[in-house]
C-alpha positions, -999 to +999 in steps of 0.1 A: -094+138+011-098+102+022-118+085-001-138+047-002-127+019-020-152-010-029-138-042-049-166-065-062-162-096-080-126-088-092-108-118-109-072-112-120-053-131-146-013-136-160-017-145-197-038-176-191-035-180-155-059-171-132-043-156-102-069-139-080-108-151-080-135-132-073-127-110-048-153-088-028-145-062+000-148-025+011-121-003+026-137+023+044-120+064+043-090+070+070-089+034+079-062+008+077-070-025+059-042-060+063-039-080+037-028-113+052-023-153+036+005-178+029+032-167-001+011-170-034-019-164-022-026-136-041-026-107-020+001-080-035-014-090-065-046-077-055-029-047-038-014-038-074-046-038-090-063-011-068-044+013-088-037-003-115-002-010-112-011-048-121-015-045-153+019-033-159+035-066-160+026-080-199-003-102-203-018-094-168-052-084-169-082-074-142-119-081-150-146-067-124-149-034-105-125-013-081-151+015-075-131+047-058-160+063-038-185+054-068-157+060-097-148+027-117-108+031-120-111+004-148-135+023-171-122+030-207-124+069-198-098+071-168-062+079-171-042+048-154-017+077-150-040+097-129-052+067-109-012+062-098-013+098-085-047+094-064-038+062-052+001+065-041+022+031-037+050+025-013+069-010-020+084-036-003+122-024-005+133+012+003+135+029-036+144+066-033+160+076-063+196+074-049+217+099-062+185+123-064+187+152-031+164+140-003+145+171-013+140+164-048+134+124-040+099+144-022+091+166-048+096+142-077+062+133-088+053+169-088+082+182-109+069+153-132+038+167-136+050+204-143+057+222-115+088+247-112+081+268-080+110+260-059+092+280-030+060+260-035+086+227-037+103+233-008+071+237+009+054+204+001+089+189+007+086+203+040+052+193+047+054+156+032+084+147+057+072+164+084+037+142+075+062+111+076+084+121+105+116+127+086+121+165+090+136+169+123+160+140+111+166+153+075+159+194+075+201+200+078+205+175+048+177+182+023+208+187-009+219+153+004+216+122-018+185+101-004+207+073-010+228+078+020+202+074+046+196+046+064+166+017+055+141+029+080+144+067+070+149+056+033+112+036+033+101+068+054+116+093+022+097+067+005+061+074+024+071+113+019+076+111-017+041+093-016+024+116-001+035+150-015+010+142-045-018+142-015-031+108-029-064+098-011-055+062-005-017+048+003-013+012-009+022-004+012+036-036+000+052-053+029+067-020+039+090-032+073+099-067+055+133-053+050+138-031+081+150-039+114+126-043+147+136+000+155+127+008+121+094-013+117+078+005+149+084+038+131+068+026+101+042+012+122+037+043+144+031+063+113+009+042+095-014+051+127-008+090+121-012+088+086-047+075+084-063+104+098-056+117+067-054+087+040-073+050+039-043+025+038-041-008+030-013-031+035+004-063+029+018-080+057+034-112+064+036-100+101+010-113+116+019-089+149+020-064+125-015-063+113-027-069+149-011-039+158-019-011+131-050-021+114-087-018+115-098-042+091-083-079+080-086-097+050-071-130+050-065-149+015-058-182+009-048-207-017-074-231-035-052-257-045-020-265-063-029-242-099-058-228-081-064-190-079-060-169-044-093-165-035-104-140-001-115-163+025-133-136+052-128-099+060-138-087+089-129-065+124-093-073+129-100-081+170-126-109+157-101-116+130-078-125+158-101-137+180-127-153+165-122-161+129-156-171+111-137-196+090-112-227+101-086-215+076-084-181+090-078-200+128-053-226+114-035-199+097-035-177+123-027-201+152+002-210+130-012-246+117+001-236+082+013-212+057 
């Protein structure tokens, strides 16, 4: 079930430095939000912290409110743990568990949390990479180490690994930056089947890219030398593209910097 998320006022720290400031914005259910901005700008680090995974890195810290539809995943009652599993992450590189079966790359997270029926397994297995487009390209292979496939089908085991927890958001850091142009449009092409079932946001650098697969874009932008990323407008991704409310969205996007 695809749920909400709504960020308000969220300022993220490392140690002392203040990283991300004050960040507002709503991602509606079974809809795709780009993150977009120059390197340093702040954006992964505000992708981490919608479930939590910023505050695994020592001294880093969030203060203000990532509200999952209604439910602050910050409060001192919620299970980071828990949060992981509702809000799956897919990263940057390809990271399947390499000498792990393609089938037990899928099924890992729920093997983790207890289960043991290899008929249930096999069907989630089944269901995640067909739900990523792997199955046709896989089902022969399944005792196979995931290691041995290619980057493309890799980052998709990665997306079916993901999903087979049924999360209700998928977070994706930069998930083509290390694939070829073949391998990006499948990634791209099932970022637009997947959100019929899941809200996604994504990082991009590929300014094509958001164009392409999302609804919504946020662009972020540097302050200053030392400064905190702060989000400079969020809006439609066609007006976005179009017709940026704000100069630095249009100098960044017509390629005037970053």
């Amino acid at each position: 079930m695809a749920k909400r998320i709504d960020v308000k006022d969220l300022n993220l720290f490392y140690g002392k430095f203040h990283a991300v400031d004050r960040v507002t914005l709503s991602v509606p259910p079974r809809n795709v939000t780009a993150f977009i901005g120059p390197s340093g700008c702040g954006k992964s680090t505000v992708l981490r912290s919608l479930n939590r995974m910023h505050e695994v890195i020592p001294g880093a810290r969030a203060e203000g409110e990532v509200l999952l539809d209604g439910e602050d995943i910050y409060a001192s009652a919620v299970d980071p743990v828990s949060v992981r599993r509702t809000i799956g992450m897919v990263f940057q590189r390809p990271n399947p568990f390499p000498t792990m079966s393609i089938r037990d790359n899928v099924v890992a997270g729920l093997k983790l949390a207890g289960m043991r029926d290899k008929k249930k397994l096999d069907e989630v297995a089944e269901r995640a990479l067909r739900g990523a487009n792997l199955w046709a390209e896989v089902k022969d292979r399944l005792n196979k180490p995931g290691g041995g496939l290619s980057g493309g089908q890799q980052q998709r085991l990665c997306i079916a690994r993901a999903i087979a927890v049924q999360p209700d958001v998928l977070l994706m850091d930069e998930p083509c930056s290390a694939l070829d142009p073949i391998s990006t449009l499948a990634i791209e092409d099932l970022i637009t089947e997947l959100k019929k079932d899941y809200t996604i946001v994504i990082v991009t650098h590929n300014m094509q890219q958001a164009a392409r697969v999302s609804d919504q874009t946020a662009f972020f932008n540097l302050l200053g030398v030392g400064q905190p990323g702060r989000l400079i407008e969020i809006d439609d991704t066609e007006k976005i593209f179009s017709n940026p409310s704000e100069k630095a969205t249009e100098d960044y996007i017509s390629g005037r910097f970053g």
